[in-house]
Z-matrix of the N, CA and C atoms (Angstrom, degrees):
N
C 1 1.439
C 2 1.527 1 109.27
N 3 1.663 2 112.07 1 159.60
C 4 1.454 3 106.97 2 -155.16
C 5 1.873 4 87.20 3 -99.37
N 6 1.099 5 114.73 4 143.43
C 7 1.508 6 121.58 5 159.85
C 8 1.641 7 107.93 6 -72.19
N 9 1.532 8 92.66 7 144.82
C 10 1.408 9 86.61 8 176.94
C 11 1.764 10 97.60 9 -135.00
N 12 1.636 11 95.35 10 162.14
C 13 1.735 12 102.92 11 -177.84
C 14 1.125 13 130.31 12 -88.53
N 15 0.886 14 130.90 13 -175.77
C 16 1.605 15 114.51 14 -160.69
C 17 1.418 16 116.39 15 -71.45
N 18 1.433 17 118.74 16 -23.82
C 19 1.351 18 131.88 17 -168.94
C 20 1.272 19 103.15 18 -91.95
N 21 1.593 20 117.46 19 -15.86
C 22 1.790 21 109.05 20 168.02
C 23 1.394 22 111.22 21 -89.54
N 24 1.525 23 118.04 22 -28.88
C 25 1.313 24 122.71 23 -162.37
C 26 2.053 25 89.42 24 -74.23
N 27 1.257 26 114.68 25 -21.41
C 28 1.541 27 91.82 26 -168.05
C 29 1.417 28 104.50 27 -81.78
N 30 1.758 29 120.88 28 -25.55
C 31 1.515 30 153.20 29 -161.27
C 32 1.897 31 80.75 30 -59.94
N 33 1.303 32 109.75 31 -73.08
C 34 1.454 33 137.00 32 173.08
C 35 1.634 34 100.17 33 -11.00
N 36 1.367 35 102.69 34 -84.72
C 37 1.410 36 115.55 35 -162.94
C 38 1.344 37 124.85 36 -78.79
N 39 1.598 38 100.65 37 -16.12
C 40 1.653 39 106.17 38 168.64
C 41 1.793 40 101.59 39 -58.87
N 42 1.569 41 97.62 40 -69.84
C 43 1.885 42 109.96 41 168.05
C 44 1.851 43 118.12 42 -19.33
N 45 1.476 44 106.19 43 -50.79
C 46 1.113 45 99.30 44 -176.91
C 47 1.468 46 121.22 45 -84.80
N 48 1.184 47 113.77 46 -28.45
C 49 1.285 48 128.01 47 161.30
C 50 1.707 49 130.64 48 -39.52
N 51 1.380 50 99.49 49 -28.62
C 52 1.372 51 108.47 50 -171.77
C 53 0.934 52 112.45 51 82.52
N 54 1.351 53 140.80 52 56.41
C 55 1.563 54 143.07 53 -154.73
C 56 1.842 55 99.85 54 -121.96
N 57 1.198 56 112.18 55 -32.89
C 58 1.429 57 120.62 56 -174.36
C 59 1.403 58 107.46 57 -92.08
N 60 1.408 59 100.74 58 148.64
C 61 1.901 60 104.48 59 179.03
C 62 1.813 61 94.69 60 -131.40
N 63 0.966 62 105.51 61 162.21
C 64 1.554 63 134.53 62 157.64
C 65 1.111 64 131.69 63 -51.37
N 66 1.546 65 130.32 64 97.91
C 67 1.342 66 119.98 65 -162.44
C 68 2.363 67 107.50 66 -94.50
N 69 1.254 68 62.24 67 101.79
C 70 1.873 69 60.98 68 168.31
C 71 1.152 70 104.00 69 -37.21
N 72 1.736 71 102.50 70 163.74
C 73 1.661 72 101.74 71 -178.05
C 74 1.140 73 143.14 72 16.69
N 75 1.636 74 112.69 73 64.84
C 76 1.485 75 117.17 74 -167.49
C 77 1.442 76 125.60 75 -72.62
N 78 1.406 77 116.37 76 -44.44
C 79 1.010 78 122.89 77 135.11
C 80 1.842 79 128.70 78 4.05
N 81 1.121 80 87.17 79 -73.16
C 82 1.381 81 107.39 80 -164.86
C 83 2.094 82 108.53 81 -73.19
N 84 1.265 83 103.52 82 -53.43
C 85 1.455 84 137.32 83 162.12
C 86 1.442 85 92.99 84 -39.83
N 87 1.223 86 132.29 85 -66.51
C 88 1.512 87 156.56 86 -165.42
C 89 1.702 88 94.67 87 -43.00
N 90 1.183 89 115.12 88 -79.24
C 91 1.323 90 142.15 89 -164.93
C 92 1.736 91 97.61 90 -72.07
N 93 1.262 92 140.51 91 -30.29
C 94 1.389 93 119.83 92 174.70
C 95 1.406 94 111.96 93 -92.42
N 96 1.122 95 123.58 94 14.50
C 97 1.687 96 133.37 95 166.15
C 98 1.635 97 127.94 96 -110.06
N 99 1.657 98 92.19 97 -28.20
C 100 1.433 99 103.53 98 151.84
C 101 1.452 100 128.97 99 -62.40
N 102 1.490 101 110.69 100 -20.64
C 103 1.396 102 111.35 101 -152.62
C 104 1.606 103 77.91 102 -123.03
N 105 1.329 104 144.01 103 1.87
C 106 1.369 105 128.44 104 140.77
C 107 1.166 106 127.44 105 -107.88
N 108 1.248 107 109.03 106 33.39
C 109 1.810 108 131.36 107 160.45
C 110 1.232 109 109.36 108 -95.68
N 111 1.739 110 105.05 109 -47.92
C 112 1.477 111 107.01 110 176.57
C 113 1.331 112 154.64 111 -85.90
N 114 1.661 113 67.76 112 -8.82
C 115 2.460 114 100.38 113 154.91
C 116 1.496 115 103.33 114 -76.88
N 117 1.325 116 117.29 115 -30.75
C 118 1.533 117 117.04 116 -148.50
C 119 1.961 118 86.02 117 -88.69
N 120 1.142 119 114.72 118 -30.82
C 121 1.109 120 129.15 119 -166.91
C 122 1.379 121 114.04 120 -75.77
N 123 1.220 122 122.93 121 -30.69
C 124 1.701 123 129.70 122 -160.25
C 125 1.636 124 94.99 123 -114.46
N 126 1.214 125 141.79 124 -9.00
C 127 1.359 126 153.89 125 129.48
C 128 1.117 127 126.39 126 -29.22
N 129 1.718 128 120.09 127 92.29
C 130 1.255 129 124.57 128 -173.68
C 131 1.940 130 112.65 129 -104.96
N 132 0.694 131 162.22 130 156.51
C 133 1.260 132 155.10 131 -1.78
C 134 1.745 133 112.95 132 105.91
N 135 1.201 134 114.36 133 92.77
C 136 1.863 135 112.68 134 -177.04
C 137 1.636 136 93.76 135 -131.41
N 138 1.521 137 116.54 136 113.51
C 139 1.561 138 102.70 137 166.92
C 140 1.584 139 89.68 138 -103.33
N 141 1.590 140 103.09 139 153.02
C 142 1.652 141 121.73 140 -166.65
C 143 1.568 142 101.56 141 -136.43
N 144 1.285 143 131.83 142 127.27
C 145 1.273 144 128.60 143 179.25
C 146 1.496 145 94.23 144 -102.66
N 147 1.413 146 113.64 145 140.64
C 148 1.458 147 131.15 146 -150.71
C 149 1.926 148 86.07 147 -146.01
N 150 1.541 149 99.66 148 130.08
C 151 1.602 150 99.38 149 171.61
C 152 1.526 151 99.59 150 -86.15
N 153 1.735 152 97.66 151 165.55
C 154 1.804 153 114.05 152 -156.49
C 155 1.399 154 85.83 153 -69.75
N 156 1.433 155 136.50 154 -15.00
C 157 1.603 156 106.50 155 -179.47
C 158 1.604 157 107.53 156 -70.33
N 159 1.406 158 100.94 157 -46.57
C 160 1.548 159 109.68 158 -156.71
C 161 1.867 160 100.12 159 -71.13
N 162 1.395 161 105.17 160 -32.86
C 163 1.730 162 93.50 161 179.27
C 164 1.616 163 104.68 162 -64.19
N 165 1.706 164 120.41 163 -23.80
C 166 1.677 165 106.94 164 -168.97
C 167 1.986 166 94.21 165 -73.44
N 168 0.648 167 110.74 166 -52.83
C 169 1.561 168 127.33 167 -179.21
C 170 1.538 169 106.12 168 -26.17
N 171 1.624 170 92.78 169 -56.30
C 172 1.873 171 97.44 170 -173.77
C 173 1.521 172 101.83 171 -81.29
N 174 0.882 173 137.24 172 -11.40
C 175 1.706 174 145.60 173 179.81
C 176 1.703 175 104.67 174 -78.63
N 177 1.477 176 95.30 175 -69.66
C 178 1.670 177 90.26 176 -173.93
C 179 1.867 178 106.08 177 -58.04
N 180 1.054 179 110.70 178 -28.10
C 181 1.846 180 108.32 179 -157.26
C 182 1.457 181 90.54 180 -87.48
N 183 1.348 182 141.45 181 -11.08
C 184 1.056 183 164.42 182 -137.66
C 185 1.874 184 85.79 183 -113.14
N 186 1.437 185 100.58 184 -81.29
C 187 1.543 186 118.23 185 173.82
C 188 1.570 187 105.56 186 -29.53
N 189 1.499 188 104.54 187 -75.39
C 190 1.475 189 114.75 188 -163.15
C 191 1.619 190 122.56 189 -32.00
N 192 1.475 191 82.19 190 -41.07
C 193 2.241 192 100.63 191 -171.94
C 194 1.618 193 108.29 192 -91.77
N 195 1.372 194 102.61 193 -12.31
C 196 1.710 195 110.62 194 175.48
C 197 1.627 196 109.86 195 66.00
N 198 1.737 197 96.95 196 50.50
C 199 1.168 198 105.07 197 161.55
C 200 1.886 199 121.26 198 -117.62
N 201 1.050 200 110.71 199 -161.52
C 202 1.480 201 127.83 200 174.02
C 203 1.541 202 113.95 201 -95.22
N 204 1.325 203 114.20 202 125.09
C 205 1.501 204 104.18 203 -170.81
C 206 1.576 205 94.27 204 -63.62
N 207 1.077 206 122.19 205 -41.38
C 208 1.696 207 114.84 206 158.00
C 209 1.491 208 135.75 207 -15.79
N 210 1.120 209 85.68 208 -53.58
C 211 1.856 210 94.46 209 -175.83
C 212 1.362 211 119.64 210 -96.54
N 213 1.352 212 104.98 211 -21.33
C 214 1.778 213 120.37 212 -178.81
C 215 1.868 214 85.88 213 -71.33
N 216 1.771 215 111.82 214 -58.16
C 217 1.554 216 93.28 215 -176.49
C 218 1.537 217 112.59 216 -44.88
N 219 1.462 218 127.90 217 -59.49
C 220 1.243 219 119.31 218 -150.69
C 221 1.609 220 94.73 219 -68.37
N 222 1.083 221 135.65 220 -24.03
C 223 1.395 222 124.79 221 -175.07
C 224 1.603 223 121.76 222 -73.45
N 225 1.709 224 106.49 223 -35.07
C 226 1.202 225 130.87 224 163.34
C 227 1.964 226 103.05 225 -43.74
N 228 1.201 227 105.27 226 -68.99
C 229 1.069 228 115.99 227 -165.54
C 230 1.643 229 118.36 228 -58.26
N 231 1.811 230 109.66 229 -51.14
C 232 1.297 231 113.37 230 176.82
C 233 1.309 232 111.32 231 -64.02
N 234 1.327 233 125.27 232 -8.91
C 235 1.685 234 119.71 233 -176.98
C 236 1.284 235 123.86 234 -93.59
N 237 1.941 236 96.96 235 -18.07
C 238 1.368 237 97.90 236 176.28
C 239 1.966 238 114.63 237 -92.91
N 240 0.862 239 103.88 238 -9.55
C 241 1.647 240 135.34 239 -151.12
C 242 2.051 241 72.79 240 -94.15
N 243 1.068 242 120.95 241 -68.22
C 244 1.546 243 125.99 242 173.37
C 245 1.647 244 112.93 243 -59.98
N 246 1.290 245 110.21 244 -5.50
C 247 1.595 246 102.25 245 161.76
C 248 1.562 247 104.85 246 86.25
N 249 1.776 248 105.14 247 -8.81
C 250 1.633 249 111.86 248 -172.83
C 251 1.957 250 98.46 249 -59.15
N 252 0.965 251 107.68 250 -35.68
C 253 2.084 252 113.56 251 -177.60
C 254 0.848 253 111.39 252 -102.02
N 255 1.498 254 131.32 253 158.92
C 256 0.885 255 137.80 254 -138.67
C 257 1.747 256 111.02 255 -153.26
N 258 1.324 257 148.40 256 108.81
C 259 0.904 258 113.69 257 169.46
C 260 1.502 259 156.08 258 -56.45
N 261 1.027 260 155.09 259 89.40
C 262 1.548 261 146.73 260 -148.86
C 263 1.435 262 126.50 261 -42.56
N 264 1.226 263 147.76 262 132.79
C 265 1.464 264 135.52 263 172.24
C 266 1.020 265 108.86 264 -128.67
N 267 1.381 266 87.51 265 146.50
C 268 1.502 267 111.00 266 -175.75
C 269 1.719 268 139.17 267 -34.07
């Protein structure tokens, strides 16, 4: 018989225990956790140091539209990145 480690022997006894239930529609269950692994997954990570004027700026304008200084950045960003902004000259 195979020895098992501590992390199977608990796997083991949860199982025998009756600890696990049946997920209706697994299938289905299956596929909406995959597909928030794979949002969670393709989600990268940019920290940006912003001077205290420009963070009050993105906060209040942030405020005004009743967004997330979060999301106003990524929107800021994908619009310019899309060529939608423009820089200004002088």
């Amino acid at each position: 018989m195979t020895t098992l480690n501590t992390e199977e022997q608990l796997l083991l006894n949860s199982v025998e225990n009756e600890e696990w239930q049946t997920i209706d529609n697994f299938e289905n269950s299956k596929a909406i956790y995959q597909d928030y692994a794979k949002k969670y997954l393709q989600q990268q990570t940019i920290e940006i140091v912003l001077s205290l004027e420009d963070q009050e700026k993105l906060l209040n304008l942030a405020n005004n539209l009743g967004q997330s200084t979060s999301n106003l950045t990524k929107e800021i960003l994908h619009k310019y990145l899309q060529g939608e902004l423009i820089e200004k000259t002088a």
